[in-house]
C-alpha positions in Angstrom: -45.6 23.5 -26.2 -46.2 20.9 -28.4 -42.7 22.0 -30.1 -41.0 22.0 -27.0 -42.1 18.2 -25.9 -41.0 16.5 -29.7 -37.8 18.6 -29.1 -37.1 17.1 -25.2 -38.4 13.5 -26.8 -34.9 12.6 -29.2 -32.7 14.0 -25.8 -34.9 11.6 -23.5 -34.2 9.0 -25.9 -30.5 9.8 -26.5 -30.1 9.9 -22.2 -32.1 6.2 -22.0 -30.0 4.8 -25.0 -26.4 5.9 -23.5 -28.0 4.8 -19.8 -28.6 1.0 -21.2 -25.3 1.1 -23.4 -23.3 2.0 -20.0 -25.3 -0.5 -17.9 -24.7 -3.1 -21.0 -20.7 -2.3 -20.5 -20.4 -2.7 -16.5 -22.5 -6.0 -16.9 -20.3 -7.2 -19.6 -17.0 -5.9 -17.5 -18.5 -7.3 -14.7 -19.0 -10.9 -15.5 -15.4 -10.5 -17.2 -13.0 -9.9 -14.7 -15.5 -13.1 -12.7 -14.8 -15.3 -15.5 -11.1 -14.2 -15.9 -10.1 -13.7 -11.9 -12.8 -15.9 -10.5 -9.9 -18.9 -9.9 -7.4 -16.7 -8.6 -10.0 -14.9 -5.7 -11.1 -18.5 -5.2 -7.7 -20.0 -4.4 -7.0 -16.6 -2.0 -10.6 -17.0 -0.5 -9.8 -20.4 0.0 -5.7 -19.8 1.7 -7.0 -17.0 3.5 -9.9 -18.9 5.5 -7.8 -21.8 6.3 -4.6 -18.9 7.4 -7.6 -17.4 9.6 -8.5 -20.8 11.4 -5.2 -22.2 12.5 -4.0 -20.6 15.5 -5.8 -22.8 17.6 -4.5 -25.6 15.8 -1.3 -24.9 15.5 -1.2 -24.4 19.6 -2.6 -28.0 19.7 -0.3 -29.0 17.1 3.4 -27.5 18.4 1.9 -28.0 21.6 5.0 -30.2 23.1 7.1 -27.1 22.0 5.2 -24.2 23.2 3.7 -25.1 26.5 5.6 -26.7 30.0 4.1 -28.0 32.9 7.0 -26.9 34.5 5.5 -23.9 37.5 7.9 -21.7 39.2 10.3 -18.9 38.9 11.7 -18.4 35.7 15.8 -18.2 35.0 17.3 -15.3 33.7 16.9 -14.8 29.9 20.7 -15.2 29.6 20.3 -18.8 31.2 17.7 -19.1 29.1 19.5 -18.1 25.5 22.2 -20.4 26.6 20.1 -23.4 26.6 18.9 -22.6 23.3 22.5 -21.6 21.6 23.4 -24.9 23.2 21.6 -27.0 21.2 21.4 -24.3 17.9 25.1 -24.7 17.6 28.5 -22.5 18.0 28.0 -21.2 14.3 24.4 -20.1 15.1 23.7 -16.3 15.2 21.2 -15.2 18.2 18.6 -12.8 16.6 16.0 -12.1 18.9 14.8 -14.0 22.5 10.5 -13.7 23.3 9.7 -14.5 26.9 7.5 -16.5 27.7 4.7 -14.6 28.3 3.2 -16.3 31.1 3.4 -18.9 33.6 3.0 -22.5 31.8 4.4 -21.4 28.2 8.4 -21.2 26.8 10.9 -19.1 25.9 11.6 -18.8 22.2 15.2 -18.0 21.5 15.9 -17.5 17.7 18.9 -17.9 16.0 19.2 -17.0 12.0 21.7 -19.4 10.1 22.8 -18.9 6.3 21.2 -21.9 5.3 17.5 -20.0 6.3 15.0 -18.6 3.8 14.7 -14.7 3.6 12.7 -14.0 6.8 13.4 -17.6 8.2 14.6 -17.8 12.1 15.2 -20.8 13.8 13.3 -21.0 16.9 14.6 -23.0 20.3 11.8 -23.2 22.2 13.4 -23.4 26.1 11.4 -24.1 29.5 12.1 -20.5 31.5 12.2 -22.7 34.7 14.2 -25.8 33.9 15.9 -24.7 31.3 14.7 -27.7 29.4 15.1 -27.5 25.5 11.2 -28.4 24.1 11.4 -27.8 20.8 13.5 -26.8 17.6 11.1 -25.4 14.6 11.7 -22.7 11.6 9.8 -19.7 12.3 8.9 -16.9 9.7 8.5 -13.7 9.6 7.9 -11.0 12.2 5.4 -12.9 13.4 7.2 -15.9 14.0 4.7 -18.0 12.4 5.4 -21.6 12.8 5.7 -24.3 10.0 1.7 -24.7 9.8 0.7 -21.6 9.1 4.0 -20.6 7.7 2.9 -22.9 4.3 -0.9 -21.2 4.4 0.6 -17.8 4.6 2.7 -18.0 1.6 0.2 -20.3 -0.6 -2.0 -17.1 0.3 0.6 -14.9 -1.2 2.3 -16.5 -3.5 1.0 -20.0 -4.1 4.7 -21.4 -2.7 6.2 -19.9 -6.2 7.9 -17.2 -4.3 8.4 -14.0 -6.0 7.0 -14.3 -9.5 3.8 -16.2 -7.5 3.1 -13.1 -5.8 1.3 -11.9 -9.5 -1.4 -14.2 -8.3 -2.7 -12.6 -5.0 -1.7 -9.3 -6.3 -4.2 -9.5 -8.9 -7.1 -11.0 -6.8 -6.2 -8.2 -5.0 -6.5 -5.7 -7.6 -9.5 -7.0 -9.1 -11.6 -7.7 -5.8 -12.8 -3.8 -5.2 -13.8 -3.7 -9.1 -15.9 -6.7 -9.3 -17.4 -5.9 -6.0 -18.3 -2.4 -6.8 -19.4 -3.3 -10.3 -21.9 -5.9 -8.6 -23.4 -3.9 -6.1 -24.0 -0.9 -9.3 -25.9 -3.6 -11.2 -27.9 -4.8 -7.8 -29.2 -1.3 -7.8 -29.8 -0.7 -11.0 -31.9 -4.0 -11.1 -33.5 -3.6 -7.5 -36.7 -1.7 -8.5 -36.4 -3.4 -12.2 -39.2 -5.4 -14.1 -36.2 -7.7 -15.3 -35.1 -8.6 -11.6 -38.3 -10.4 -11.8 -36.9 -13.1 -14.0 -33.8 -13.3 -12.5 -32.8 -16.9 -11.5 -32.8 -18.4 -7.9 -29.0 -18.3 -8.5 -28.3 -15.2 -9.6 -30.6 -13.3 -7.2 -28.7 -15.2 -4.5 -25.0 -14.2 -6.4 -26.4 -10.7 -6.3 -27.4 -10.5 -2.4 -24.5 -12.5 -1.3 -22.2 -10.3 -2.9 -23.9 -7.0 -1.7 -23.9 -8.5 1.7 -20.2 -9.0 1.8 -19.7 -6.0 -0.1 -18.1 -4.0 3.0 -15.6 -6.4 4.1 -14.7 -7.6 0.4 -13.7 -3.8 0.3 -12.0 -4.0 3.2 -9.9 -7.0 2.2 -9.0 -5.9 -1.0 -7.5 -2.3 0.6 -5.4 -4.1 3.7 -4.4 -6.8 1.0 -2.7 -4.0 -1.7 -1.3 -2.3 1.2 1.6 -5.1 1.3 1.3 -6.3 -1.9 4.5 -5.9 -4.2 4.1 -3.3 -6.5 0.7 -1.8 -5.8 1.9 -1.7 -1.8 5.5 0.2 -3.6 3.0 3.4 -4.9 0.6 3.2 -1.5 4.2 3.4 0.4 5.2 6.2 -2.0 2.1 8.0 -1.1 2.5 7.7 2.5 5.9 8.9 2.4 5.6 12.0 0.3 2.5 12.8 3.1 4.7 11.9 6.1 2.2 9.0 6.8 4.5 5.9 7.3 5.2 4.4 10.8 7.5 5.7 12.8 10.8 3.3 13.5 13.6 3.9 15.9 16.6 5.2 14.8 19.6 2.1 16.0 22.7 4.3 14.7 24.3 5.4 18.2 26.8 7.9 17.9 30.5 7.8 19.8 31.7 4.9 20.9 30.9 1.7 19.7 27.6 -0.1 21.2 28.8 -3.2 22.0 30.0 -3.3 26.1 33.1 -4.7 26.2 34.3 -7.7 28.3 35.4 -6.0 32.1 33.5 -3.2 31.1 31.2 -2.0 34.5 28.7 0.4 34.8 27.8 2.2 38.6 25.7 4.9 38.6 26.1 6.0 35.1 30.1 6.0 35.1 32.0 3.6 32.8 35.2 1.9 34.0 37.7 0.9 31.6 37.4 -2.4 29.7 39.8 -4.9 31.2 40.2 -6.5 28.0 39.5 -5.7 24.1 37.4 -9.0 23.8 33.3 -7.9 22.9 30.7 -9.2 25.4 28.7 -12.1 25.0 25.1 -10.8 23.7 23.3 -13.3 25.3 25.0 -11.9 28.8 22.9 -8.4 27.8 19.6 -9.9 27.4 18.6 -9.3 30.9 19.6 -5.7 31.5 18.3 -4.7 28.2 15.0 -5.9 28.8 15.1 -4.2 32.2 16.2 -1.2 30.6 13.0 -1.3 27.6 10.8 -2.2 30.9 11.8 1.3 32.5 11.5 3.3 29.0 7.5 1.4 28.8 7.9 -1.1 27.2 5.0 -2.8 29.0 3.6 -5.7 27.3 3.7 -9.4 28.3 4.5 -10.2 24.6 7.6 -8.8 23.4 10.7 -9.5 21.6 14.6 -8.2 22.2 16.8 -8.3 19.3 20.6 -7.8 19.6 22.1 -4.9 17.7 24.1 -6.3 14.3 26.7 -4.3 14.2 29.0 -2.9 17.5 27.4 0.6 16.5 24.1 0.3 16.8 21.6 -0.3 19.5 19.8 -3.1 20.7 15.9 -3.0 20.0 13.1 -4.0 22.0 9.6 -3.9 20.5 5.7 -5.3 21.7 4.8 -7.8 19.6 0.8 -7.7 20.3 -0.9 -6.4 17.5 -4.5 -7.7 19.0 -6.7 -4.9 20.9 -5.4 -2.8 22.7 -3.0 -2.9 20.4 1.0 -3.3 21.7 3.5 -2.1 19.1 6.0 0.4 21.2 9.0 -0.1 19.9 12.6 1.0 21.9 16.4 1.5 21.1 18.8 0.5 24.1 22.0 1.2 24.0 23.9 -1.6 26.1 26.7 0.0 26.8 24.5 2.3 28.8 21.6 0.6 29.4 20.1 4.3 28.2 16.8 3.7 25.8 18.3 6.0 22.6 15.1 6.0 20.8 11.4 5.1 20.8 8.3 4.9 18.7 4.9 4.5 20.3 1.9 3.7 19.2 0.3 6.6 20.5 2.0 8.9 18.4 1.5 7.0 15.2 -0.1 8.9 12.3 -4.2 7.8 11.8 -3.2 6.4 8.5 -0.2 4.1 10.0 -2.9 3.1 12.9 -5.4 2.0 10.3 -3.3 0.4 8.4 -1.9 -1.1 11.3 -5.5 -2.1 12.6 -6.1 -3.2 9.0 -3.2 -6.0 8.5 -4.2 -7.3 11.8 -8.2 -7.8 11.0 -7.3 -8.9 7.3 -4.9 -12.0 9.1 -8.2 -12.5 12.3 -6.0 -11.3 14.8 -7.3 -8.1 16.0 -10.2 -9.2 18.1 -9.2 -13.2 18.6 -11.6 -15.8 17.6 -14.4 -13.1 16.5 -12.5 -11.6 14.0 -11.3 -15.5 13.0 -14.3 -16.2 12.0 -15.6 -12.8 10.6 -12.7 -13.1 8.1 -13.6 -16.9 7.4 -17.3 -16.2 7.0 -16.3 -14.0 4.8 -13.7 -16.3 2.7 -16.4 -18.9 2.6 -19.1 -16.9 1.0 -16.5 -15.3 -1.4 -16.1 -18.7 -2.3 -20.0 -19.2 -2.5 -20.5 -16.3 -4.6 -18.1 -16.4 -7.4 -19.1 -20.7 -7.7 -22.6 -19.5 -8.2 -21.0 -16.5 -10.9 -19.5 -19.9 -12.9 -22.9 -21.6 -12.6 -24.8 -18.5 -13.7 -22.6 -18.6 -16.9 -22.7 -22.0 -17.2 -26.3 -22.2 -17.8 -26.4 -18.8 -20.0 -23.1 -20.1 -22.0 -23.7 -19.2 -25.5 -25.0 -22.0 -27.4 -23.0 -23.7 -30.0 -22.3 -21.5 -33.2 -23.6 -18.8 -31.6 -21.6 -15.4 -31.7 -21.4 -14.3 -28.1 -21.2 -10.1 -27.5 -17.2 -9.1 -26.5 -16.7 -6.2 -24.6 -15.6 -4.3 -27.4 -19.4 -4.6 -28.5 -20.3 -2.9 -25.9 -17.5 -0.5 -25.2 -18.0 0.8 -28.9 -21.4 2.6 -28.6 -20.9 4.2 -25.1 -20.7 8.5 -25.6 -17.9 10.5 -26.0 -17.8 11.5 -22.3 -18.2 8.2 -20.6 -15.4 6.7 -23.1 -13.1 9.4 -21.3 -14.0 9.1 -18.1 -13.4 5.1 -18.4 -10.1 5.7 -20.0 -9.0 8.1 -17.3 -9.7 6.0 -14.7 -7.8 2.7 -16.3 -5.1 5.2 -16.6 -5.2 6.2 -13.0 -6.0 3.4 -11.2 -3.7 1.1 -13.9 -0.8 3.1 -12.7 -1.4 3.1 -9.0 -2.2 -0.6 -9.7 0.3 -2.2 -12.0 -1.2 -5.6 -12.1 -4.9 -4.3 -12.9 -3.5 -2.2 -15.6 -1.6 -4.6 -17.1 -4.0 -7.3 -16.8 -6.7 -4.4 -18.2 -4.8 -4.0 -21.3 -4.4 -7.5 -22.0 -8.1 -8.4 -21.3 -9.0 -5.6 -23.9 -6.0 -6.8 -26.6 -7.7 -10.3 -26.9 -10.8 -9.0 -26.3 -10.3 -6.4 -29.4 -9.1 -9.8 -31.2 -12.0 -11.6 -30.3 -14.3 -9.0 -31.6 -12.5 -8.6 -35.1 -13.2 -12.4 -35.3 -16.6 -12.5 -34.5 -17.1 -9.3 -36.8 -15.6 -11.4 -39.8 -18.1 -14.5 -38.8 -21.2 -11.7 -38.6 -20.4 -10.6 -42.2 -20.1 -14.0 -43.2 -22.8 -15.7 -41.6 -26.4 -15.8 -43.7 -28.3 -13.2 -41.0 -30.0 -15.2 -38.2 -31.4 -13.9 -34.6 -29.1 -15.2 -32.1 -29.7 -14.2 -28.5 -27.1 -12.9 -26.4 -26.8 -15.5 -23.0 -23.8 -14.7 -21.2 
């Protein structure tokens, strides 16, 4: 018996050695990647909230433009368009019209223009009863977010740098789910501790703050590397290669060409010849198309008609309400019949393209209104909270001058066999399904690696002293 207990003793001692060398690593990885990504999840933190926060302001703000006190039967939609063309120019292009949705707001007719940003419209906004022109902004995106929120939007994504900027959100991104999950393993591993006793007023509360907003971190890192550049590339991959990805309408019509043709009629289905060769006006088919998407379901108060680009293709209605119930339904017209060619519902979207869906929607507070506004701006502001009171923590444990702080090379080094494998294989997963966390992995290690063959050289150097390890 007495063999068998000094036998167990050296293995108890081995599993409590490699247990504090792995806890020693995560702590040492964890307050890393804060000191190393903390400015760049402060700056999205910060974007995001204020991107949360200004719908209501920009109503107030582009108020002149988006509401009319004008009451009354609206005009047709061509009327409308033509009003707005008349003031966008001959040279203007239309590319989509979005009633107004109800009784008091404007029409937005949107024209693109070669002299637009990628994604940029410009945006007539048109009184539906008058016909009185109200206002003349650049709009972005599918969205049609105005000037306001256009700015927050892309200083969240890509500090206004445009395409190399998009590194910066990608990586807060990237780095959110780690530090989170690596903070909540050390809040458990210290919840029942002796040490947590001595733990300061500020890092107790960085610990609880961060375990609190632990859940919707998580969930804002995920909806955030779904349209991110390269991570969202591999997450579209995925979906692809498992038949997740939304369902579009197909706008290639077969036969004749799509455009109708000037003296071209239609009576009960039959098509009379076109009295001459010249193409009709689009913003003459506004009107029937939307009737036409109305009959296919196309049900919502908010929606959006685009004109088909090219004479063979159709025109394309879509729901543009992605709060709940959400209203996407998207449907194909083709205006020489007024027949819908092809549709994609909501209903029939795959759970994966629903959540996701659902996901961009609660990650930009527009899912459930002003609730999930401010759910997503408490959650901003204590994100914000927590990783100030991570700076202040090291602040006050900075290592003191001289003193040869541990790298995490230190503490990578004495960590088993097995645990050195399983860490390596996940870097080399989740570094390929994540591009920027595997590249920014490898460089934290190379000057880490650096950092700890200088300090090495210093230990050998320096006479021996005790120095404690404070960061």
């Amino acid at each position: 018996m007495t063999d068998h207990l000094q036998a167990q003793a050296p293995h108890g001692a081995e599993r409590a050695r490699s247990g504090a060398d792995l806890k020693a690593f995560i702590t040492r990885l964890h307050f890393y990647i804060g000191l190393c990504v903390g400015p760049f999840l402060l700056v999205a933190a910060l974007t995001g909230t204020l991107y949360a926060l200004t719908p209501q302001l920009e109503d107030a703000l582009y108020a002149s433009a988006l509401h009319t006190e004008s009451r009354g039967p609206a005009q047709s939609l061509a009327a409308q368009a033509a009003a707005g063309r008349a003031v966008a120019g001959p040279g203007a292009t239309l590319f989509a019209v979005r009633p107004a949705t109800s009784e008091g707001r404007t029409t937005r007719v949107m024209f693109s223009a070669p002299d637009l940003g990628v994604s940029e419209s410009r945006a007539i906004f048109v009184d539906p009863v008058i016909l009185r022109v109200t206002g003349d902004e650049v709009v972005y995106g599918t969205s049609g977010t105005l000037p306001l929120r256009t700015t927050l939007d892309r200083l969240h994504r890509d500090l206004l740098l445009g395409e190399p900027g998009r590194v910066y959100s990608e990586l807060a991104a990237s780095w959110l789910w780690v530090v989170t999950l690596g903070g909540v393993l050390l809040w458990w591993w210290r919840r029942q501790s002796r040490a947590r006793l001595g733990l300061s007023s500020a890092r107790r509360l960085h610990g609880l703050i961060g375990l609190w907003l632990s859940v919707g971190v998580l969930f804002l890192s995920a909806t955030g590397l779904t349209w991110s550049r390269w991570a969202g590339d591999n997450i579209d991959a995925v979906r692809s290669a498992f038949g997740l990805v939304t369902p579009s309408v197909q706008i290639q019509l077969d036969g004749a060409p799509a455009q109708a043709m000037a003296g071209e009629h239609v009576h009960d289905g039959m098509e009379t010849a076109p009295a001459t060769a010249t193409p009709v006006d689009p913003v003459a088919l506004l009107d029937p198309v939307l009737a036409a998407a109305r009959a296919a379901g196309i049900d919502a108060a908010n929606v959006e008609i685009r004109p088909a680009r090219k004479p063979d293709q159709a025109w394309v209605a879509r729901e543009i309400d992605r709060g709940w119930p959400t209203q996407v339904d998207t449907v194909a017209v083709d205006p020489r019949s007024l027949a819908a060619t092809s549709a994609a519902r909501f209903a029939d979207f795959p759970l994966v393209a629903k959540l996701i869906q659902w996901g961009i929607a609660a990650h930009m507070g527009i899912l459930f209104g002003p609730v999930n506004q401010v759910l997503v701006a408490m959650l901003g502001i204590f994100l914000m909270v927590t990783t100030v009171l991570g700076y202040a923590i090291w602040w006050r444990r900075r290592p003191a001058p001289g003193a040869l702080p541990r790298t995490l090379t230190q503490s990578w080094t004495p960590l088993p066999l097995g645990q050195k494998a399983m860490f390596g294989a996940l870097a080399l997963v989740f570094g390929w399904a994540l591009p920027v966390l595997g590249a920014s992995l490898a460089l934290f290690f190379a000057i880490d690696a650096a950092r700890w063959a200088w300090t090495s050289r210093r230990r050998r150097s320096a006479p021996p002293r005790a120095v404690p390890d404070r960061t």
